[in-house]
GUGUGU-272970 format. One record per residue (C-alpha): residue in three letters; x negated, y negated, z. Coordinates in Angstrom, 3 decimals, m for minus. Each point is the difference from the previous one (the first is absolute). Layout:
<recs>
+---------+----------+----------+----------+
: residuo :     east :    north :       up :
+---------+----------+----------+----------+
:     ala :        X :        Y :        Z :
...
+---------+----------+----------+----------+
</recs>
This chain:
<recs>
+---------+----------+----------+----------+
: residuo :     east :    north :       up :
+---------+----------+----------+----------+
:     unk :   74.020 :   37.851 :   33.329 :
:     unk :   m0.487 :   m3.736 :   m0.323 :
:     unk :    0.960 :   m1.803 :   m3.557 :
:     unk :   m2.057 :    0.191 :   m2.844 :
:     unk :   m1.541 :   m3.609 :   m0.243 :
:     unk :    0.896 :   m1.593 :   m3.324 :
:     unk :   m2.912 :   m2.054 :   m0.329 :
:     unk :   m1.720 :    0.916 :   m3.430 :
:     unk :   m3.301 :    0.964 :    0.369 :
:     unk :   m2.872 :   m2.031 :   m2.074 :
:     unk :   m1.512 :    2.337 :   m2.351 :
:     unk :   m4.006 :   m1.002 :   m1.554 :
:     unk :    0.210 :   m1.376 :   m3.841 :
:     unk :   m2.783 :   m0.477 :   m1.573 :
:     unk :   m1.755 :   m3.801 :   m0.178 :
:     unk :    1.171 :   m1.281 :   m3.066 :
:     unk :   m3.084 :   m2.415 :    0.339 :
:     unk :   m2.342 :    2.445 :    0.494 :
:     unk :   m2.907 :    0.262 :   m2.851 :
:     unk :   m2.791 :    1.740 :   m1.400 :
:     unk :   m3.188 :   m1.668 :   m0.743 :
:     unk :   m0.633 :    1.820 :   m3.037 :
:     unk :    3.824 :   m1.582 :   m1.465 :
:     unk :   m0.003 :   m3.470 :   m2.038 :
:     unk :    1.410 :   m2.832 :    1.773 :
:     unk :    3.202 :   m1.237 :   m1.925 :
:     unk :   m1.011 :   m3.625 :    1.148 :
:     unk :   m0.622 :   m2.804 :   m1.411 :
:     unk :   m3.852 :    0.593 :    2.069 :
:     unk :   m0.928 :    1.634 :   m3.108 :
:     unk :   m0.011 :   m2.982 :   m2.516 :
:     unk :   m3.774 :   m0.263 :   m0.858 :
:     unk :    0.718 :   m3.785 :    0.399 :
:     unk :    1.166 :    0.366 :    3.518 :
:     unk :   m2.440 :   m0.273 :    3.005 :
:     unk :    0.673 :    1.845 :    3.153 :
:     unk :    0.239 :   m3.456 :    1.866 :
:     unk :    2.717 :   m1.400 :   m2.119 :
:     unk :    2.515 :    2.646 :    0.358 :
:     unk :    3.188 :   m1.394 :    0.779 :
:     unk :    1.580 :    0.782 :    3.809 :
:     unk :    2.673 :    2.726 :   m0.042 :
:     unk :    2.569 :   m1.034 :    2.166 :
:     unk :    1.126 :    3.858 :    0.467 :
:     unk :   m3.837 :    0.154 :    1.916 :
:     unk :    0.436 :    0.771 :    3.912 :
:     unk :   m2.473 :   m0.747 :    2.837 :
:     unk :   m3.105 :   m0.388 :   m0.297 :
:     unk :    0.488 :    0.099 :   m4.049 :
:     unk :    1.711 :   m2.723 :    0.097 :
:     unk :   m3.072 :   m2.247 :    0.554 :
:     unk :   m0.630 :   m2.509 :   m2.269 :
:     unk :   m2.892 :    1.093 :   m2.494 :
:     unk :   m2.523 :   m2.964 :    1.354 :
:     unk :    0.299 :    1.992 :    3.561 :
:     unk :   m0.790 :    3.424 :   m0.963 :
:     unk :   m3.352 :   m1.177 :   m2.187 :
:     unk :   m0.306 :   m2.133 :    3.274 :
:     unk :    0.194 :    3.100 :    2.006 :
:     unk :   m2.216 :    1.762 :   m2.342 :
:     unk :   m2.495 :   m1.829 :    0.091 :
:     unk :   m1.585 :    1.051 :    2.847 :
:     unk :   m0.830 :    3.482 :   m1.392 :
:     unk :   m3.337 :    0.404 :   m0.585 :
:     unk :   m0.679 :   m0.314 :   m3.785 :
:     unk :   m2.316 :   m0.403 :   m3.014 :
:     unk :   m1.532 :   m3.355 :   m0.786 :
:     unk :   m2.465 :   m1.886 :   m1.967 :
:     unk :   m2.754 :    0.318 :    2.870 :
:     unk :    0.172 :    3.478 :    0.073 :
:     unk :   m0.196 :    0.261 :   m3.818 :
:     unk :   m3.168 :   m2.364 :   m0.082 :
:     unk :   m1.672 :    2.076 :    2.557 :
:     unk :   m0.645 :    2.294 :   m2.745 :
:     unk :    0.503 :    3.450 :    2.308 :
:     unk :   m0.130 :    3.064 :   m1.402 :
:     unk :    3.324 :    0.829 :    1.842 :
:     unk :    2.339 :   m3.000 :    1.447 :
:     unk :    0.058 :    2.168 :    3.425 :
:     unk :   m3.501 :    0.540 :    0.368 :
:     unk :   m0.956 :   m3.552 :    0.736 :
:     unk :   m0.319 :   m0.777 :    3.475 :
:     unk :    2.297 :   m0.149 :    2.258 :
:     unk :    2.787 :    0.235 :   m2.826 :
:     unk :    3.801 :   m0.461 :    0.727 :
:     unk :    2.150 :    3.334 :   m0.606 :
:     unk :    0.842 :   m1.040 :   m3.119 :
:     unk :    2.719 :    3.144 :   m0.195 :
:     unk :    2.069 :   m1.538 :    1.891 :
:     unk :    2.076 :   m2.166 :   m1.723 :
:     unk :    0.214 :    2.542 :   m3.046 :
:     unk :    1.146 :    2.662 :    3.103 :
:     unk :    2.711 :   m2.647 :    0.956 :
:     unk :    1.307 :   m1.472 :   m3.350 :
:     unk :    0.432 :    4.084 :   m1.138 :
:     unk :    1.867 :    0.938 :    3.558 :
:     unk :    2.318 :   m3.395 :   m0.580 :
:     unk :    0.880 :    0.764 :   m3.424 :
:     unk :    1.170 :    3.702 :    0.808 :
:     unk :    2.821 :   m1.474 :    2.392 :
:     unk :    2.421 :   m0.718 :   m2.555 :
:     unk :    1.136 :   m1.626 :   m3.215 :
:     unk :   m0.252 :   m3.404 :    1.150 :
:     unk :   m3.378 :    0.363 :    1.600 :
:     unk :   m1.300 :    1.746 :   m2.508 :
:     unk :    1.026 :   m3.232 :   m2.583 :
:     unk :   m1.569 :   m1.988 :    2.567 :
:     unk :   m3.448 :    1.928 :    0.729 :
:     unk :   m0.778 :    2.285 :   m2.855 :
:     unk :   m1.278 :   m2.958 :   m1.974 :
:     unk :   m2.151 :   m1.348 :    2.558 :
:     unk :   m1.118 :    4.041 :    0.647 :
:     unk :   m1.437 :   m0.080 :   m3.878 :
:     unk :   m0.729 :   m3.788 :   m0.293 :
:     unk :   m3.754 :    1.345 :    0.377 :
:     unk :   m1.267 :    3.147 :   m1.962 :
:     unk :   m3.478 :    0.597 :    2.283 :
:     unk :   m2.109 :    2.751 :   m0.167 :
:     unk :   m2.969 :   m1.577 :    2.516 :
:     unk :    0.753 :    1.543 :    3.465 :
:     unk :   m0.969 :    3.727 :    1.207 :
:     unk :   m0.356 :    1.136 :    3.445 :
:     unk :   m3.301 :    2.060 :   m1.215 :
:     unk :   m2.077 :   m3.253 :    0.504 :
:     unk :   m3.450 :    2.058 :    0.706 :
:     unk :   m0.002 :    3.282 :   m1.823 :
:     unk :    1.226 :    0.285 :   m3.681 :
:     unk :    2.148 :   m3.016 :   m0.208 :
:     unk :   m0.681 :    0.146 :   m4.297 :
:     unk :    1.780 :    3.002 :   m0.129 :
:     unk :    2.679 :   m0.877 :    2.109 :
:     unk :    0.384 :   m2.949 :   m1.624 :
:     unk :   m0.332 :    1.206 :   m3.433 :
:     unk :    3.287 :    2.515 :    0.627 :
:     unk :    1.692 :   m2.383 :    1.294 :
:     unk :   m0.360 :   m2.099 :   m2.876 :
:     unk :    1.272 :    2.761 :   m2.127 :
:     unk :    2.744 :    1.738 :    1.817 :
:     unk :    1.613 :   m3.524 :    0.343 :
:     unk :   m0.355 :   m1.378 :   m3.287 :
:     unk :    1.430 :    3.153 :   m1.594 :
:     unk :    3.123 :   m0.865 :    2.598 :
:     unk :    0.521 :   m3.271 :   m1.059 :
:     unk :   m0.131 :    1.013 :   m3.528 :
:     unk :    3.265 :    1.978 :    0.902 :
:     unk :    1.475 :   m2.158 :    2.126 :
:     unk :    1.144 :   m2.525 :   m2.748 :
:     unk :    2.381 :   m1.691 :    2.472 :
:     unk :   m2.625 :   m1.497 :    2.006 :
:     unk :   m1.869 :   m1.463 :   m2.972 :
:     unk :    1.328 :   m3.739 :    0.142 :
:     unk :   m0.841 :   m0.066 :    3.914 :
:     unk :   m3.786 :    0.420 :   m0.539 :
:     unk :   m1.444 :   m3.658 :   m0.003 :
:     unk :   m3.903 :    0.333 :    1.579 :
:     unk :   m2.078 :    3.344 :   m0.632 :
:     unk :   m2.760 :    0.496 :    2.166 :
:     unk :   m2.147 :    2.977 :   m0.266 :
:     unk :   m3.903 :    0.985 :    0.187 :
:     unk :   m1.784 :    1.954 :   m3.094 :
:     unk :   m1.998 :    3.189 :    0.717 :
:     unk :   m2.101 :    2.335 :   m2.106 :
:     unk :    2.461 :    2.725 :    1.297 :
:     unk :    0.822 :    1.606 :   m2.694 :
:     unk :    0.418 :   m2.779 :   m2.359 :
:     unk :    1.202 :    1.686 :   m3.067 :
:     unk :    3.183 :    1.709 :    2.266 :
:     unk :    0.327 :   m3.232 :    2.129 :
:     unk :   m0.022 :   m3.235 :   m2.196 :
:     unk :    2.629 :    1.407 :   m2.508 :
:     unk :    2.694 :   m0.042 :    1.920 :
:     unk :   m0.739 :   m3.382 :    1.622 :
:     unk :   m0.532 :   m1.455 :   m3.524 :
:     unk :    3.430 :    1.685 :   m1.684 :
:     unk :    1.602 :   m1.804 :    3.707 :
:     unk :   m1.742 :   m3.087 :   m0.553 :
:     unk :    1.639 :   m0.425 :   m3.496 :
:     unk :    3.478 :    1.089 :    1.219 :
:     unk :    0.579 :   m2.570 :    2.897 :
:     unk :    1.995 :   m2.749 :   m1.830 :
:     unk :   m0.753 :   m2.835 :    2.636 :
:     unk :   m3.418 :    0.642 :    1.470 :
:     unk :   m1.510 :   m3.443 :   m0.007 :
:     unk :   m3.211 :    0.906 :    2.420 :
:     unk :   m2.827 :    2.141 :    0.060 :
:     unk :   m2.033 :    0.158 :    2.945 :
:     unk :   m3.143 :    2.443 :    0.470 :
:     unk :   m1.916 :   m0.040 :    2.946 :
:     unk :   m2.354 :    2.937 :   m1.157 :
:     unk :   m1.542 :    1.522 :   m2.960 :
:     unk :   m2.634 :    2.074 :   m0.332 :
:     unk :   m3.331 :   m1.876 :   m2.099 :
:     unk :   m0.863 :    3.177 :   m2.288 :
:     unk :    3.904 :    0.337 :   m1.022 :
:     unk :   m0.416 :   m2.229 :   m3.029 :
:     unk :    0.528 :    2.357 :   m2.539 :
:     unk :    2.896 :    1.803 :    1.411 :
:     unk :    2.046 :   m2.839 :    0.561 :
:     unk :   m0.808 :   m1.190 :   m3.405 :
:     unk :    0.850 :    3.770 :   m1.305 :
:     unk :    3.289 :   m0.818 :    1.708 :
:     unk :    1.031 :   m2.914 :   m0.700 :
:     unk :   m1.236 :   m0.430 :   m3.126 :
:     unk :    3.421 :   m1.260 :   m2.220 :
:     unk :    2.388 :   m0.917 :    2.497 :
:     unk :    1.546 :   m3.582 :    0.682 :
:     unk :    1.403 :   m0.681 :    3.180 :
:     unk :    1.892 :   m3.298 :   m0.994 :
:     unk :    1.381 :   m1.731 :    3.057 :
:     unk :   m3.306 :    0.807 :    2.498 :
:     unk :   m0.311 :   m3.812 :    0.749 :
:     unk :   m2.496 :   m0.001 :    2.921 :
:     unk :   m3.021 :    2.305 :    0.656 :
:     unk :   m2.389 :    0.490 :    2.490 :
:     unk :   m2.624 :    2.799 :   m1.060 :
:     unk :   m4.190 :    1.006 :    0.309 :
:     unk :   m1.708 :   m0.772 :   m3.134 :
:     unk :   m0.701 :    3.830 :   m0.627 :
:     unk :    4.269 :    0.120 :   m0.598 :
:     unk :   m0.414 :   m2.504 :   m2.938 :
:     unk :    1.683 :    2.690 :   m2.721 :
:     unk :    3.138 :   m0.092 :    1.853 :
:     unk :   m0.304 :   m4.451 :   m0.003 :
:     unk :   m0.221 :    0.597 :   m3.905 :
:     unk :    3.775 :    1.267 :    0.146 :
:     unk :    1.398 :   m2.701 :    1.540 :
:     unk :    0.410 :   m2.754 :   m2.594 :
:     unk :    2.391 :   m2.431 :    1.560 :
:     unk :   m2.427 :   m0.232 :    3.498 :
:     unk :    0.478 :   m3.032 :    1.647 :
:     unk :   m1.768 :    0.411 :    3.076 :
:     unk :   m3.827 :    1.848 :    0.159 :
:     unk :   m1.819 :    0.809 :    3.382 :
:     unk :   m3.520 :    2.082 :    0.155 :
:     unk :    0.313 :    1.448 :    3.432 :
:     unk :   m3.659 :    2.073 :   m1.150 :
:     unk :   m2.903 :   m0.817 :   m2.137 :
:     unk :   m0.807 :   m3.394 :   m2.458 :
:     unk :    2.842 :    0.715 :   m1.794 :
:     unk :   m1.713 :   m0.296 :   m3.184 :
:     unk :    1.651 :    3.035 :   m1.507 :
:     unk :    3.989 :   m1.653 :    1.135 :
:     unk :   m1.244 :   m3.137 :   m1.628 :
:     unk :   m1.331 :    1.436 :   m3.127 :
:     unk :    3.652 :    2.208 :    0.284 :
:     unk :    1.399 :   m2.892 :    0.136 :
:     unk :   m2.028 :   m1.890 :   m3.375 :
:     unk :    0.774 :    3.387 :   m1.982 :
:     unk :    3.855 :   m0.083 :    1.043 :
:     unk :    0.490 :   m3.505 :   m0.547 :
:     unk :    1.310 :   m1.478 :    3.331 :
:     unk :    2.417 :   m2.509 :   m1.542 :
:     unk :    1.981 :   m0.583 :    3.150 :
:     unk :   m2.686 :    0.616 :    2.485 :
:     unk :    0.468 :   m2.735 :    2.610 :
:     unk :   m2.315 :    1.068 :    3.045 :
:     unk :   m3.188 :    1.661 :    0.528 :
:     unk :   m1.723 :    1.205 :    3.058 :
:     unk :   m3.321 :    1.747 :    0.956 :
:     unk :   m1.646 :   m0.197 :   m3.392 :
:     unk :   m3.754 :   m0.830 :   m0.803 :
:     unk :   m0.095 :    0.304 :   m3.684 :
:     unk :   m3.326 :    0.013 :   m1.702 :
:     unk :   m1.113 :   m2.818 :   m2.719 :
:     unk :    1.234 :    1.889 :   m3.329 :
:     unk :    3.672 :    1.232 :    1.918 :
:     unk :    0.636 :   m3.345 :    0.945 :
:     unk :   m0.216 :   m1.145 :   m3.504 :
:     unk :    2.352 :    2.813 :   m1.175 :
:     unk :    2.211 :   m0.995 :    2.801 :
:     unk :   m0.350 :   m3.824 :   m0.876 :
:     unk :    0.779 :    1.198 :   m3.367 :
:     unk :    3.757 :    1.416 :    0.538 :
:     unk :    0.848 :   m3.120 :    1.424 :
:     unk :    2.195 :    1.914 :    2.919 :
:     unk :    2.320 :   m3.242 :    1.821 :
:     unk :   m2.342 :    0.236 :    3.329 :
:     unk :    1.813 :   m1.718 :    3.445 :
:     unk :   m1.788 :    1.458 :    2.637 :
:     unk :   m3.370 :    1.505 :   m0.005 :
:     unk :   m1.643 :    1.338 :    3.231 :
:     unk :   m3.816 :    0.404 :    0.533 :
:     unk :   m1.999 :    1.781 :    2.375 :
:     unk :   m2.907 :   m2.625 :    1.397 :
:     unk :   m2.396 :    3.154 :    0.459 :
:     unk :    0.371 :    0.764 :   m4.033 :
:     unk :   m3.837 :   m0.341 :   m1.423 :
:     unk :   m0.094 :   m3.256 :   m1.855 :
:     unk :    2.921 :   m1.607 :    1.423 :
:     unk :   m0.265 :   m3.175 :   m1.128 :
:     unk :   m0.103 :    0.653 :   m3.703 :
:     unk :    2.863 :    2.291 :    0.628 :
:     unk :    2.172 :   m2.929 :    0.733 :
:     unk :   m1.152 :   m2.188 :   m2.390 :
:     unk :    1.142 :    2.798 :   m2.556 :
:     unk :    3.644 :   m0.792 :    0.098 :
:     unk :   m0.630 :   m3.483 :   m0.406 :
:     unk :    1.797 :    0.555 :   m3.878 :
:     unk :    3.524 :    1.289 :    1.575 :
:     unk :    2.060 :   m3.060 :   m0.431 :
:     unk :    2.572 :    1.704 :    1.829 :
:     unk :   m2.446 :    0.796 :    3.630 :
:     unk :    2.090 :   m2.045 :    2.920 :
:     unk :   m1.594 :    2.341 :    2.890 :
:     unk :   m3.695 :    1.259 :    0.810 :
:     unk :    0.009 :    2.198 :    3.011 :
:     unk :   m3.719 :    0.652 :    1.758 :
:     unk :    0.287 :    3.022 :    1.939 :
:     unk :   m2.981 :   m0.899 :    2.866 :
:     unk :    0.306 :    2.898 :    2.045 :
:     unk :   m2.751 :    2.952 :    1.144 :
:     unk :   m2.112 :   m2.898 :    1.583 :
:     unk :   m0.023 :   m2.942 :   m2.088 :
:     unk :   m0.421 :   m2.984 :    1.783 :
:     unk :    0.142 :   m3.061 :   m2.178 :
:     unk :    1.532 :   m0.431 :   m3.309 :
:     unk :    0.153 :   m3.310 :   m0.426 :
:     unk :   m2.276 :   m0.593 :   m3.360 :
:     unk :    2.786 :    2.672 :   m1.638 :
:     unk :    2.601 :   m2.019 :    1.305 :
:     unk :   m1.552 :   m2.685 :   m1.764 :
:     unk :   m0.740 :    2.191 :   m3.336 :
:     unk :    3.470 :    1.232 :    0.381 :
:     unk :    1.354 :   m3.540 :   m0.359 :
:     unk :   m1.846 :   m1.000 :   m2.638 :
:     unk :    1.103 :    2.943 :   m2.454 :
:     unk :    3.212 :   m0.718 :    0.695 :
:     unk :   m0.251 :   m3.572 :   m1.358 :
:     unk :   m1.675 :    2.024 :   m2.941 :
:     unk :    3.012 :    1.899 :   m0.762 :
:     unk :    1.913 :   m3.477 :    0.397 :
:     unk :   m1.984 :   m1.532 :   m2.716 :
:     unk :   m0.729 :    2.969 :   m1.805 :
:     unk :    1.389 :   m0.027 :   m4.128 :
:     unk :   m0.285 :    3.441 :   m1.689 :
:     unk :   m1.912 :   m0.164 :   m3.436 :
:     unk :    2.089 :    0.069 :   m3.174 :
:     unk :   m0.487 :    1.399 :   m3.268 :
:     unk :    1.506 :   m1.243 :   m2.944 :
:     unk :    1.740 :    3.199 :   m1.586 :
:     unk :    2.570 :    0.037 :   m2.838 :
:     unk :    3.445 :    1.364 :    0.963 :
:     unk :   m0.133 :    3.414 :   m1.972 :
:     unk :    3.795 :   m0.354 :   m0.907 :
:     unk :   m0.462 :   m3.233 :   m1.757 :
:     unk :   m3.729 :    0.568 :   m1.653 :
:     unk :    0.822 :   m3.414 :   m1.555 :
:     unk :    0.862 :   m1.877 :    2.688 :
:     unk :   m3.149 :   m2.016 :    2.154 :
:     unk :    1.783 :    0.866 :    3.342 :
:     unk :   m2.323 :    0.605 :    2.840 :
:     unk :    0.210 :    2.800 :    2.886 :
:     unk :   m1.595 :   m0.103 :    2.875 :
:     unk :   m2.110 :    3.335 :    0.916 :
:     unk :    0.380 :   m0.155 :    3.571 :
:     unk :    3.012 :    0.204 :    2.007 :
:     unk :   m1.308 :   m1.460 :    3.352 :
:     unk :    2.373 :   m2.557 :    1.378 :
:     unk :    1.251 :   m1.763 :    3.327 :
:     unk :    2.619 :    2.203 :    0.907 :
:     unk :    0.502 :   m1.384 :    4.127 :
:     unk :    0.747 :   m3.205 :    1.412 :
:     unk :   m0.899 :    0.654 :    3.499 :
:     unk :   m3.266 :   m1.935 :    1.448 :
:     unk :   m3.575 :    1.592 :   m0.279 :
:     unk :   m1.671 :    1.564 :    3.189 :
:     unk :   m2.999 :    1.784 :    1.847 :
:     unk :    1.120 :    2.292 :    2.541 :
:     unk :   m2.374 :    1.468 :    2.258 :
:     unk :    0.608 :    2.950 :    1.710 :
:     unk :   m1.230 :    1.071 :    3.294 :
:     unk :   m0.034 :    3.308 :    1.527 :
:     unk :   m0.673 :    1.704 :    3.254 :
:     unk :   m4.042 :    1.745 :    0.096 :
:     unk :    0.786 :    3.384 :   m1.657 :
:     unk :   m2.185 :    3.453 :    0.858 :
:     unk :   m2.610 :    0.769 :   m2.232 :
:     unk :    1.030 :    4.025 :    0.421 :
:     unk :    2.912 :    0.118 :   m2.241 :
:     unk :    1.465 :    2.639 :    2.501 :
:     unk :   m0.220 :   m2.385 :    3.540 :
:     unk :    1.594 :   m2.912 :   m2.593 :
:     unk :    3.780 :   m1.428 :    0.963 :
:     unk :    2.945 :   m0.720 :   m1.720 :
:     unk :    0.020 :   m3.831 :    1.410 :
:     unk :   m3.608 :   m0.316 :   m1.079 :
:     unk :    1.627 :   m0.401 :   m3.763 :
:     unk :    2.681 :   m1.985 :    1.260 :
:     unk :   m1.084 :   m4.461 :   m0.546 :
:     unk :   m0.343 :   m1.048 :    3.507 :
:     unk :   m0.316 :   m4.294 :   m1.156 :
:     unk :    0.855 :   m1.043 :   m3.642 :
:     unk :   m1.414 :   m3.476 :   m1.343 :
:     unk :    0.972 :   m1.843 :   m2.431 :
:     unk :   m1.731 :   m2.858 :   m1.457 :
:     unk :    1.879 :   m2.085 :   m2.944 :
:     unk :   m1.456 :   m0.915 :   m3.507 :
+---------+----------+----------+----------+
</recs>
C-alpha cells in the first residue's frame, strides 16, 4: 500500500466577514453626521472594494433612478409613465452587493436606504392603489423595526392613495417622525379628495429637518409639518393651499419657491411672514402672470426669477422685462416701521422694527428663462425629458 500523504487537508470555517442584513453595522457609517460618500477607505478592502468611493457613485450612476423630472410629471405611479426606466434595478443591485460581506455591506447598505420610495409597482394598469397602498404599509412598519437603518434614509419618495388611509398613513407618519436625518420629501402623487385623511394623520407631528419639498397642493397638511422648509415645489395645482401652509407655519427660512400662483389675499399673508425669498420660479401659463411677478416686488432678499415658458409659449419677452423691473423693486424696496416701545423697558423710547425683511445675499440679481422641449397634452403619452430645461437664459438686472 502506498504512504499515507501527510498533506493536511483544508477543512471549511465559517466567513468571519460574513453578515446579516438585519445586524447593526459597528462602523463608524452609522454616525447620523456621516454621509455614505465620505466614508473613509478601508485599506483591509480587496478587489473591486477597494475602489475609491468617487468610482463606485461613478459606476452607479448609470442605474436607472428617480429624479426631479419624473417627480414633476406628477404620475400616479413613477413606472407608469411612458416608456419608464426599470427603476428596480439599482435597489435589486445595491441589496445583492451589500449581502456579499462585511465590507460591502459598509460600503452599499447606505446607498441601498439612501432613498425610502414607495412610487413604483409592476401593477401599472389594474389596481395599482392597492398595491401601492400595502406596500406603503408593510414597509413602513419594517423600517420602524429596523432602527439600524434609520440614519441612512436621506430622500423619501412615495405616492398617497385613498387605500385604506386610516391602516396606511399611520405607519408612514410614526416612520416619518423616527428618521433622524431625512432632509427631503418628494411626492409625485396624491389623491385630490384625500384632504381630510392626511390632515387626520398628520395632524400634530413635526418633522424638523425636512428641508426641501416637492408636493400637489391637495398634500398641503403634511407642508404644515415641516417648519424649517427651505425649498417648496408644486408639482400639481396653484399651490394656493402650500402657500397659505406656508403663511400659517411661518416659513422663516424659506429660501425658494416653485410652481405657485397664489391668489391676491395669500400673497398678502405670505408678504406678511416676511420668509428670506432667493429664488422664486413662475409658470408663464399662470392666469394673470404679470401681476404675479410684480407681487414679490417687496422681498428684499429675491436675486432669481425663473419663467417656466414651456407647453407652447412662444415669446416671453414683456415678462422678461416685468421680471427685471421687480427685481430693482426688491433692490429699492424699505419695509415700513412702526414705532413700538420695547416691552422690557416700558420707559425707555427705543424703537423696534415690525418687520424682519432684510438683504440676506450678495450675489447679483437675475431673470432666467427656461425653455423646454413641446410636452404631450395626454398626461399618459408625456416624457420624462419634456420636464427636463432644454435652453436656460439669463438676462442681468
Amino acid at each position: 500500500m502506498p504512504p499515507k500523504s501527510k498533506k493536511r487537508v483544508k477543512r471549511a470555517i465559517p466567513n468571519a466577514d460574513s453578515e446579516r442584513e438585519t445586524e447593526p453595522v459597528t462602523t463608524t457609517a452609522l454616525d447620523s453626521r456621516t454621509h455614505p460618500n465620505d466614508l473613509p477607505i478601508n485599506l483591509e478592502r480587496k478587489g473591486f472594494l477597494a475602489l475609491p468611493n468617487e468610482l463606485i457613485s461613478q459606476i452607479l450612476s448609470y442605474f436607472p433612478e428617480i429624479k426631479m423630472e419624473h417627480i414633476l410629471m406628477n404620475p400616479t405611479s413613477v413606472g407608469s409613465i411612458k416608456n419608464a426606466p426599470n427603476f428596480f434595478v439599482r435597489f435589486e443591485a445595491l441589496r445583492a452587493l451589500s449581502q456579499l460581506c462585511r465590507s460591502s455591506r459598509q460600503i452599499f447598505l447606505p446607498l441601498l436606504w439612501e432613498r425610502f420610495q414607495v412610487c413604483l409597482t409592476t401593477n401599472t394598469g389594474g389596481q395599482w392603489y392597492r398595491n401601492l397602498g400595502k406596500a406603503m404599509q408593510r414597509r413602513s412598519k419594517g423600517m420602524l423595526k429596523s432602527q439600524h437603518l434609520w440614519p441612512y434614509v436621506r430622500v423619501v419618495t412615495v405616492s398617497l392613495t385613498r387605500f385604506q388611509t386610516t391602516t396606511v398613513l399611520p405607519p408612514f407618519v410614526s416612520m416619518l417622525r423616527a428618521l433622524p436625518n431625512v432632509h427631503t420629501l418628494e411626492i409625485p402623487h396624491a389623491h385630490s379628495a384625500m384632504t381630510t385623511a392626511l390632515k387626520e394623520a398628520f395632524e400634530g407631528s413635526i418633522f424638523p429637518s425636512i428641508q426641501i419639498v416637492v408636493m400637489p397642493t391637495c398634500a398641503h397638511e403634511i407642508l404644515r409639518c415641516c417648519p424649517s422648509v427651505r425649498e417648496v415645489t408644486c408639482n400639481e395645482g396653484d399651490g394656493g393651499r402650500l402657500v397659505g401652509a406656508l403663511a400659517q407655519g411661518g416659513c422663516k427660512k424659506l429660501e425658494i419657491l416653485r410652481g405657485v400662483a397664489p391668489g391676491a389675499n395669500l400673497m398678502k399673508r405670505f408678504i406678511k411672514e416676511s420668509p428670506p425669498l432667493r429664488c422664486v420660479g413662475i409658470d408663464a401659463r399662470s392666469t394673470d402672470v404679470e401681476k404675479l411677478i410684480q407681487n414679490y416686488s417687496s422681498f428684499p432678499s429675491l436675486r432669481v426669477l425663473e419663467i417656466d415658458c414651456g407647453g407652447g409659449v412662444k415669446s416671453v419677452d414683456h415678462l422678461v422685462k416685468i421680471a427685471q423691473d421687480t427685481l430693482r423693486a426688491c433692490m429699492e424696496y424699505r419695509p415700513a416701521t412702526s414705532a413700538k416701545k420695547s416691552r422690557k423697558n416700558a420707559g425707555d423710547d427705543v424703537v423696534q422694527t415690525t418687520s424682519e425683511l432684510v438683504d440676506l445675499y450678495s450675489d447679483p440679481r437675475v431673470v432666467r428663462v427656461l425653455h423646454f422641449p413641446p410636452r404631450h397634452s395626454y398626461y399618459l403619452e408625456q416624457l420624462s425629458s419634456e420636464f427636463v430645461p432644454s435652453r436656460i437664459d439669463e438676462f442681468p438686472v
